[in-house]
C-alpha positions as CSV (number, residue, x, y, z in Angstrom):
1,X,65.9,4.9,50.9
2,X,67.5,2.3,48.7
3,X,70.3,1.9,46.8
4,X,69.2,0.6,43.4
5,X,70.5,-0.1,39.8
6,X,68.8,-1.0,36.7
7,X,69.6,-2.8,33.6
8,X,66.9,-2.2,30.9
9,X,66.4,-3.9,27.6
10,X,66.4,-7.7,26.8
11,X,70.0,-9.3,27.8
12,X,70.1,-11.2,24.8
13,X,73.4,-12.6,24.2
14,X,74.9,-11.1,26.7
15,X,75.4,-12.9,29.9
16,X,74.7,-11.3,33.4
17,X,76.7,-14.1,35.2
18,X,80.1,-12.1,36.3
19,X,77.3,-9.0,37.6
20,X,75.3,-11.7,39.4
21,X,78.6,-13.0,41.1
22,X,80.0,-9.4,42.3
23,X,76.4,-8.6,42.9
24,X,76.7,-11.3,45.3
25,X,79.8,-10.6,46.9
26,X,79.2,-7.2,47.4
27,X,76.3,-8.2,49.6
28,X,77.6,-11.1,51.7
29,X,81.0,-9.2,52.3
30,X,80.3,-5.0,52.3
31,X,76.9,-5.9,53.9
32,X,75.2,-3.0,53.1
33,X,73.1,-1.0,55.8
34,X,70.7,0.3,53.5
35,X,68.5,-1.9,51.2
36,X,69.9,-2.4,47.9
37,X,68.2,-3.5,45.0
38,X,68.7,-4.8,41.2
39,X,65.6,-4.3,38.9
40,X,66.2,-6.2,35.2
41,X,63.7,-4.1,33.1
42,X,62.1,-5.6,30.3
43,X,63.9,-9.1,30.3
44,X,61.6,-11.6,32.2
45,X,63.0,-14.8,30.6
46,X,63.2,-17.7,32.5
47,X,67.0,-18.3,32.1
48,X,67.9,-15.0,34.0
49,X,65.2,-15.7,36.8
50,X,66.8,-19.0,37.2
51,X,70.3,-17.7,37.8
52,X,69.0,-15.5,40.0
53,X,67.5,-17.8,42.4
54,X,70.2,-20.3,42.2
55,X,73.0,-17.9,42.9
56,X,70.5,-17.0,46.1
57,X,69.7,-13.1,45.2
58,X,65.8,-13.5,44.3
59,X,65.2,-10.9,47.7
60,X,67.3,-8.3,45.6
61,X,66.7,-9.2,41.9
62,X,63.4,-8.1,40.3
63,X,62.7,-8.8,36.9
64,X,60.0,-7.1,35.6
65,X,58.3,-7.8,32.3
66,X,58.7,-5.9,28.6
67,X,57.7,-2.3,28.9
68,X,57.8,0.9,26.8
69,X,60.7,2.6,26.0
70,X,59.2,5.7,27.9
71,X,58.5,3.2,30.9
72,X,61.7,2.0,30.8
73,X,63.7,5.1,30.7
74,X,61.1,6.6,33.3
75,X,62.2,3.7,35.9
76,X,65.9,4.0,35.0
77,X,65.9,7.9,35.8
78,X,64.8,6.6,39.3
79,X,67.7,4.5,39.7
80,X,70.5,4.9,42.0
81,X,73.0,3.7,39.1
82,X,72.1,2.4,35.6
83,X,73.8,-0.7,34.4
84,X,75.0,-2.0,31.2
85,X,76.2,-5.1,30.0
86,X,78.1,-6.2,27.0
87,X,78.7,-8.8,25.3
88,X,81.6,-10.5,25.4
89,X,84.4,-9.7,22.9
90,X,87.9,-8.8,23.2
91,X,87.5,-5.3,22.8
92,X,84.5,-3.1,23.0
93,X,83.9,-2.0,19.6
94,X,80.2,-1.3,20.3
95,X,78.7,2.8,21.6
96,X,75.3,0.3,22.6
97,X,72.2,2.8,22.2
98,X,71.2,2.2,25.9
99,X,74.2,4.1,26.6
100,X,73.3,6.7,24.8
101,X,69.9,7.0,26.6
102,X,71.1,6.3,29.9
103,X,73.1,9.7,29.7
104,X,70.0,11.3,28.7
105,X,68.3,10.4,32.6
106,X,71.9,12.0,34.5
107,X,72.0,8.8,36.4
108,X,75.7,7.5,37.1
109,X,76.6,4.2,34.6
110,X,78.2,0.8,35.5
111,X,79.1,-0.6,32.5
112,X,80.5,-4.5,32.6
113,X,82.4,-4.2,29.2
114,X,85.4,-5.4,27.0
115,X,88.7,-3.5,27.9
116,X,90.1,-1.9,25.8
117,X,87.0,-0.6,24.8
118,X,85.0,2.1,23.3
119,X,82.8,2.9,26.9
120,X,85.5,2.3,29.4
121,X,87.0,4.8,27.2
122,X,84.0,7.5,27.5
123,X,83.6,6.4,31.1
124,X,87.2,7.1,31.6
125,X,87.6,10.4,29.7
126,X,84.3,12.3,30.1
127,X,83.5,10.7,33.8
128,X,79.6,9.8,34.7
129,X,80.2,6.1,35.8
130,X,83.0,2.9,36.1
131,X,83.3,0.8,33.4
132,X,84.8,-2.8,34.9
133,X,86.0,-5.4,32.6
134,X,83.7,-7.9,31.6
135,X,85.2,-11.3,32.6
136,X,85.9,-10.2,36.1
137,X,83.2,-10.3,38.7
138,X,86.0,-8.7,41.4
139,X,86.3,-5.7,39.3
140,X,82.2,-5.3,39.6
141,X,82.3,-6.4,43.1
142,X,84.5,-3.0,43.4
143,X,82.5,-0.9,41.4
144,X,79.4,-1.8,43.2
145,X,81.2,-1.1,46.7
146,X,82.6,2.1,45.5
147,X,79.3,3.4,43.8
148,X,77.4,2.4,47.3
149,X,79.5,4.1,49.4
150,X,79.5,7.5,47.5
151,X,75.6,7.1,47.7
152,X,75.7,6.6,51.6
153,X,77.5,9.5,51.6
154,X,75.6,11.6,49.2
155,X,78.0,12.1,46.9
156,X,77.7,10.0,44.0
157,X,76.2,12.5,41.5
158,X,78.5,14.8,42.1
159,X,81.9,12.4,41.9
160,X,79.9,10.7,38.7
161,X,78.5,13.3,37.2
162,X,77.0,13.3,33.5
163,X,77.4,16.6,32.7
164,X,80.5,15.8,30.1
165,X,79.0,12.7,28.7
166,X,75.4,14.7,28.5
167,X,77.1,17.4,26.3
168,X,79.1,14.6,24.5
169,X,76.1,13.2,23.3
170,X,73.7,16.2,22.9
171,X,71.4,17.3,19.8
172,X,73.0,20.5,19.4
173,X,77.2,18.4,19.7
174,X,75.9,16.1,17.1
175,X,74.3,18.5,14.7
176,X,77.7,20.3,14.8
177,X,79.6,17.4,14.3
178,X,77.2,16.6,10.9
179,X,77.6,20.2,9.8
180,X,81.5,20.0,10.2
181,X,81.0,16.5,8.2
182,X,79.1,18.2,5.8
183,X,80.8,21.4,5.4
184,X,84.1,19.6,4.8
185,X,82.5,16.7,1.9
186,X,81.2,20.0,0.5
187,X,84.6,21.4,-0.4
């Protein structure tokens, strides 16, 4: 089997450099036994596929084309570990929507992202990933070699489970929320 993680979605602005570079590390040093791959769904620009091949990691990257929304979140719900990337800013103001969906699929999150900011801090308190700071490529090269080794030894869902972030983010949590909203603007 492999380990894999996907990033869906366009990068945009944001840059996948310091993800590429502990990527990298965590190959050539932890030299993993199993096969590990990256897929970048739905960006296929030639900038990323560029950086890719020059930082040598074309056997591990794939970057597949635009797809649905429903074939994007189908192939990230195979994934060993989702991944999200922010842009950078001092402090992670942003809750991105691909967040959001990722907890949806149950799969553990890597999130390269400001700290302070507002997923470390959901990562942190409710569990169901690491969020790494954005500007360093050792704090991914970590998180990639922790994450690995709790999927060699068949424990990563349970040690980064969802569960806390699914019920965080559930229809039924966020119609209560509204209704307290509500119920309080009513008064």
């Amino acid at each position: 089997s492999h380990f894999t993680i996907c990033h869906t979605g366009g990068l945009g602005f944001r840059e996948p450099t310091v993800f590429l570079k502990g990527l990298k590390r965590f190959v050539i040093e932890s030299k993993p036994s199993k096969n590990v791959k990256m897929y970048f769904v739905g960006d296929d620009s030639q900038h990323l596929a560029a950086k890719v091949k020059a930082m040598g990691l074309a056997h591990i990257v794939a970057i597949d084309g635009v797809k649905t929304y429903d074939q994007s979140m189908s192939i990230a719900a195979q994934a060993s570990i989702l991944l999200v990337i922010e842009a950078p800013s001092e402090e992670g103001i942003f809750l991105p929507s691909k967040f959001v969906d990722f907890v949806q699929t149950g799969r553990p999150i890597l999130a390269v992202s400001p700290i302070p900011g507002t997923l470390h801090d959901f990562l942190t308190y409710y569990g169901g990933g690491i969020a790494v700071d954005n500007k360093s490529s050792d704090d991914v090269f970590a998180a990639i070699n922790k994450l690995y080794a709790e999927w060699a030894k068949g424990t990563l869902e349970t040690n980064y489970s969802t569960n806390k972030l699914f019920s965080f983010f559930s229809a039924d949590y966020v119609v209560t929320i509204y209704a307290q909203i509500f119920a309080k603007l009513a008064l």
